[in-house]
BARO-775325 format. One record per residue: x, y, z of N, C-alpha, C, O in turn; residue in one letter. Coordinates in pm, whole numbers, padded with zeros to 5 digits, always signed. Atoms other than C-alpha are relative to their C-alpha. Layout:
N
XYZXYZXYZXYZA/...
***
This chain:
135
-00107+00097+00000+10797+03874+09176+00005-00067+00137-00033-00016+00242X/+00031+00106-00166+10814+03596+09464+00145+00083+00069+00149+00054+00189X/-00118-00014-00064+11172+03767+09566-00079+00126+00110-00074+00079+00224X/+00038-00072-00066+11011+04054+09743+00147+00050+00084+00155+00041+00206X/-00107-00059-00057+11343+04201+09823+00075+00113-00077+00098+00124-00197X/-00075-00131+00059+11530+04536+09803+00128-00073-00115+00152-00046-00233X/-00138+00033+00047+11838+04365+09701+00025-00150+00015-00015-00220+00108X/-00030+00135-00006+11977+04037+09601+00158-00041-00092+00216+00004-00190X/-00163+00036-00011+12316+03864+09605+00002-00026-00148-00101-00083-00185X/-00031+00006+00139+12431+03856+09226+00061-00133-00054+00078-00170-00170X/-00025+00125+00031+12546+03536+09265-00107-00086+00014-00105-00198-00039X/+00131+00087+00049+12193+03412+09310-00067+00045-00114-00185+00064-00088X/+00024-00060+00101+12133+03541+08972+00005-00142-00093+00126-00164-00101X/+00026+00103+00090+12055+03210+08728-00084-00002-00076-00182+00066-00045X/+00056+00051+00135+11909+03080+08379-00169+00064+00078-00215+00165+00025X/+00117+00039-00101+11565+03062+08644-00046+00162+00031-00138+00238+00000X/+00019-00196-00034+11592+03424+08768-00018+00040-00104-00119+00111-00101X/+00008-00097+00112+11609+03555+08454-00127-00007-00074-00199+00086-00112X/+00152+00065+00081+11310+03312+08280-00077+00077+00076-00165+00133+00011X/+00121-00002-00099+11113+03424+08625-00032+00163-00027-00145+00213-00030X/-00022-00125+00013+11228+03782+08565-00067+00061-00139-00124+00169-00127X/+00086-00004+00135+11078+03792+08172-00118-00045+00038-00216+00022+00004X/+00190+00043-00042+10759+03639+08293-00051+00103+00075-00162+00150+00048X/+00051-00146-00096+10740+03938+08575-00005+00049-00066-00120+00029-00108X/+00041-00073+00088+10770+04172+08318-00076-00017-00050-00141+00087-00043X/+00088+00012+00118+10547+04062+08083-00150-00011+00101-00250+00045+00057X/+00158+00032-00016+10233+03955+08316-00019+00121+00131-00115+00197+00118X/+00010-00028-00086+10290+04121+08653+00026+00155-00032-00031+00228+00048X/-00032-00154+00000+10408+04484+08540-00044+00001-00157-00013+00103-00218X/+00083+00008+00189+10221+04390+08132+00073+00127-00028+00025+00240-00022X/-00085-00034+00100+10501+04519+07973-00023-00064-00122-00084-00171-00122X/+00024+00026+00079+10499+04486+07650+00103-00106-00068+00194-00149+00003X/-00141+00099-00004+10729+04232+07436+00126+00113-00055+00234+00059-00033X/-00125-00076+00027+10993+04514+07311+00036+00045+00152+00136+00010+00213X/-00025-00066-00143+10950+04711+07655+00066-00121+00088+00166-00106+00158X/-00110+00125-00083+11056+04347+07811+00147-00052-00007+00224-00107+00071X/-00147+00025+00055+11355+04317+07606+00052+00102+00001+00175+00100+00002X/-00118-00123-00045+11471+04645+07652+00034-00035+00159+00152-00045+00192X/-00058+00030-00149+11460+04562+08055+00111-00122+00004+00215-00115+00070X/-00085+00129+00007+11628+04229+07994+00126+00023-00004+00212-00001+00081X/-00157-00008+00099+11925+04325+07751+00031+00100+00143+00102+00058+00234X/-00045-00100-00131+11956+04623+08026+00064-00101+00146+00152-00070+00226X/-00018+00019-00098+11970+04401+08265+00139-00183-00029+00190-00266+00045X/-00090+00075+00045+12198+04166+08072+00130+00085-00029+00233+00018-00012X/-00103-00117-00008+12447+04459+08022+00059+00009+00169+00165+00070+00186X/-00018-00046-00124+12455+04455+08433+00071-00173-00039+00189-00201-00016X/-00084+00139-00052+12552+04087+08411+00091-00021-00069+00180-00086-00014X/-00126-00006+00060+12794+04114+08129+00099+00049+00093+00195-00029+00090X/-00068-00056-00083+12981+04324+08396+00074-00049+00125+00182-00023+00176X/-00025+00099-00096+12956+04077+08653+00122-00139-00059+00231-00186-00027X/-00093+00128+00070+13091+03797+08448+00167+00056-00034+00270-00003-00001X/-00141-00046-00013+13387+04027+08353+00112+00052+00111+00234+00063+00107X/-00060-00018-00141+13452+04127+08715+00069-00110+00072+00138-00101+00174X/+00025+00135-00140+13460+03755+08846-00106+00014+00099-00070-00002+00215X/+00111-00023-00134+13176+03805+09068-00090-00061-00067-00198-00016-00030X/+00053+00143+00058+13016+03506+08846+00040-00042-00080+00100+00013-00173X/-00095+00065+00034+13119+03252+08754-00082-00067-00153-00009-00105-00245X/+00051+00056+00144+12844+03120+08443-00087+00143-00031-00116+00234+00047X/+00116-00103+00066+12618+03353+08233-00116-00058+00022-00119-00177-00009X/+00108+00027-00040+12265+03327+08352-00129-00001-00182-00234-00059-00209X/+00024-00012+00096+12191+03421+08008-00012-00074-00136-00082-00058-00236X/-00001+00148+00094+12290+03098+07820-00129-00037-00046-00229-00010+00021X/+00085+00009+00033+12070+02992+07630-00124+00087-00030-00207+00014-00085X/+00069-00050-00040+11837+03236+07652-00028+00133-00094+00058+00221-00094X/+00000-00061+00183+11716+03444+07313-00149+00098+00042-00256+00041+00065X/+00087-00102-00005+11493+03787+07363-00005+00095-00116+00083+00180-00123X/+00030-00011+00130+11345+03887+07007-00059+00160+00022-00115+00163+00132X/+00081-00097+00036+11200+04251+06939-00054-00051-00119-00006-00119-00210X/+00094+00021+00106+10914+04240+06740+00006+00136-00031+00028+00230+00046X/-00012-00102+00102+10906+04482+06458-00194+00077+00015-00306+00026+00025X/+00134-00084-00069+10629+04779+06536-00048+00079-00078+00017+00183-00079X/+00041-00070+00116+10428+04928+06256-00022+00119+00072-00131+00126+00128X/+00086-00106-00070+10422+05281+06415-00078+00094-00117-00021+00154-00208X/+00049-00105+00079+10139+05478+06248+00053+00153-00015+00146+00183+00060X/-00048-00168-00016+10202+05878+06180-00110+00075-00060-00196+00022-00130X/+00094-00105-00034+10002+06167+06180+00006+00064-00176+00114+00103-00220X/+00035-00067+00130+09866+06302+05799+00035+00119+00056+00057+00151+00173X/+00014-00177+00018+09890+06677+05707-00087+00045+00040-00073+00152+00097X/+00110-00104-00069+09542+06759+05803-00001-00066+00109-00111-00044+00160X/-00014+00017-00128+09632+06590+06122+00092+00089+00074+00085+00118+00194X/-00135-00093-00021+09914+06798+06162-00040+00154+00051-00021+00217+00155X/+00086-00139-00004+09723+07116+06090-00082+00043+00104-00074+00148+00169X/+00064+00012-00086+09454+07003+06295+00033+00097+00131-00022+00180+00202X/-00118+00017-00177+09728+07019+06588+00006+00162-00003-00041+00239+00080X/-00118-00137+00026+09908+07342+06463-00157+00101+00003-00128+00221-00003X/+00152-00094+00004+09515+07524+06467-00055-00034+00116-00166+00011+00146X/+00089+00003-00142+09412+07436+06774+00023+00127+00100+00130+00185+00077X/-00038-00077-00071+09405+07689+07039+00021-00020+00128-00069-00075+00191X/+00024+00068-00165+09537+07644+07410+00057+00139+00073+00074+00254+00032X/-00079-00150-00051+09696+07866+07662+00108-00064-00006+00146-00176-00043X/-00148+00016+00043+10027+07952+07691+00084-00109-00001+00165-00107-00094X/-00075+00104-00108+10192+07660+07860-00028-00134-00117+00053-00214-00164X/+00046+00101+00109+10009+07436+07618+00038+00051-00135+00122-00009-00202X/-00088-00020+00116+10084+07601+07331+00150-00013-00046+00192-00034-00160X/-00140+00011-00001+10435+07595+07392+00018-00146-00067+00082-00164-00171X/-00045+00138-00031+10431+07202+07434-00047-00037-00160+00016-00106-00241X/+00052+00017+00160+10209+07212+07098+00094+00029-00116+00114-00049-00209X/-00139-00061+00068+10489+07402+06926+00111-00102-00025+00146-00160-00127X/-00137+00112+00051+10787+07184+07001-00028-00150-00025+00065-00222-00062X/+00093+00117+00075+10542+06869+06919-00023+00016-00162-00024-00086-00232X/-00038-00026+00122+10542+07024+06584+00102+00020-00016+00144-00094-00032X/-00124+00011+00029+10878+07117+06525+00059-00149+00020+00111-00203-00078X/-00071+00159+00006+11004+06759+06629-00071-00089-00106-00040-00196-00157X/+00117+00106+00115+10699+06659+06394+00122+00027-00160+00174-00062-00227X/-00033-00047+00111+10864+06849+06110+00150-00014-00020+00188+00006-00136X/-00154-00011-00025+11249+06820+06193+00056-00117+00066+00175-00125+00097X/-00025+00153-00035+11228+06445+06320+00075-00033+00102+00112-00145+00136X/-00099-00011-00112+11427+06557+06597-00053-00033+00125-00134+00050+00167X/+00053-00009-00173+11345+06430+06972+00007+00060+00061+00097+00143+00049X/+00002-00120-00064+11253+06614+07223+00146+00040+00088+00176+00158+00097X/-00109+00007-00035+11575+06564+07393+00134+00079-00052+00226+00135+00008X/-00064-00087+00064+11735+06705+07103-00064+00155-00037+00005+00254-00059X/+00023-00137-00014+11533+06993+07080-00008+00057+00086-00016+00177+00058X/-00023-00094-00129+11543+07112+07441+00159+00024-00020+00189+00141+00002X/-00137-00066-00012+11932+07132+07402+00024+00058-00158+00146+00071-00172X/+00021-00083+00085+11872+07307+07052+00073+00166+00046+00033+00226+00146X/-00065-00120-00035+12089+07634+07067-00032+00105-00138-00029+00060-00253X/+00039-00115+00055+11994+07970+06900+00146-00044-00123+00113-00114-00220X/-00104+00007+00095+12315+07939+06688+00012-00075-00065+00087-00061-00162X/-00013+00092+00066+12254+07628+06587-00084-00043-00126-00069-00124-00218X/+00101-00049+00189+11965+07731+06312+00059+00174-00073+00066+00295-00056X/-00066-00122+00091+12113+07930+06078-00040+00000-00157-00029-00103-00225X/+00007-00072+00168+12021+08117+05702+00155-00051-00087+00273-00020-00079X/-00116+00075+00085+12220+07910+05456+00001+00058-00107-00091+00140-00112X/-00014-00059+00118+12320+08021+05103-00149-00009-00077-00191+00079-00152X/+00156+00008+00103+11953+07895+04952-00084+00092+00082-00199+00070+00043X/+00077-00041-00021+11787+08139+05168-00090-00060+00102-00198-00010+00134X/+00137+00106-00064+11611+07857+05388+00143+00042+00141+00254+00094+00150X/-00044+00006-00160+11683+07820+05780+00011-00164+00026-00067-00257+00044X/-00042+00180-00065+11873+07495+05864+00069-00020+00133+00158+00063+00155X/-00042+00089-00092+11966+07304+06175+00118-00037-00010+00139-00136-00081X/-00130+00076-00007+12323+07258+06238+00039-00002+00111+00038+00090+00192X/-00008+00098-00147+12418+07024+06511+00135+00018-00005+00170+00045-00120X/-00106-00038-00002+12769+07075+06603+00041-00118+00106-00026-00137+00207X/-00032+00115-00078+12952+06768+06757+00063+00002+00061+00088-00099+00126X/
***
C-alpha cells in the first residue's frame, strides 16, 4: 500500500482509501475475492463505529458493493476418510488425526471441539452416544 504507515488519521479514510485498500488486498497480499470481503466488511464494521461516534462525518463506503462469490467446497469420500482414519503416525499426529475425524463425522469445528466437555457426550435412551451442547 503507498500509505506505508503504522497508523492513520480516520478522518483521512475516503471512497479512494477504501477502492485503494480492495485493490491491496487482492493483488499485493493475493487475497482471494471472499478473503477480501471478509477484510473489507471488517473493516467497514470499524467505520460504521466511526460514523456513529462523530469522528466522520460521510461513509467512505457509499457507493461501494463487495460480493462473495459462492465456493463449491469439495469433501472427502468414505474411502478417503478411511484412508485418513488407517494411516499410522506418532502420537502427536495421531491425536490431530483423531479430532480431524471427529469434526469430519460430527461437523463440529475445531473450536467447538477443543471446548467439548466430558459431560457433554452422553448415552441417550437409543443406546447411541450424543453430543449435547449446553448454552
Amino acid at each position: 500500500m503507498e500509505y506505508k504507515k503504522a497508523d492513520i488519521d480516520i478522518r483521512a479514510v475516503d471512497h479512494n482509501f477504501v477502492i485503494n485498500f480492495d485493490f491491496y488486498l487482492r493483488s499485493e497480499r493475493k487475497c482471494a475475492n471472499n478473503s477480501a470481503v471478509k477484510y473489507i466488511k471488517n473493516f467497514g464494521k470499524i467505520i460504521r463505529i466511526c460514523l456513529a461516534s462523530g469522528w466522520l462525518e460521510k461513509d467512505p463506503f457509499l457507493n461501494y458493493k463487495a460480493k462473495v462469490k459462492r465456493v463449491d467446497r469439495g469433501f472427502l469420500s468414505e474411502e478417503e476418510l478411511q484412508r485418513i482414519a488407517d494411516k499410522t503416525l506418532n502420537d502427536r499426529l495421531n491425536q490431530v488425526k483423531d479430532i480431524f475425524l471427529f469434526s469430519c463425522f460430527t461437523g463440529l469445528a475445531y473450536a467447538d471441539v477443543s471446548k467439548l466437555k466430558r459431560n457433554e457426550i452422553v448415552k441417550e435412551l437409543d443406546g447411541e452416544m450424543w453430543i449435547i451442547k449446553f448454552a
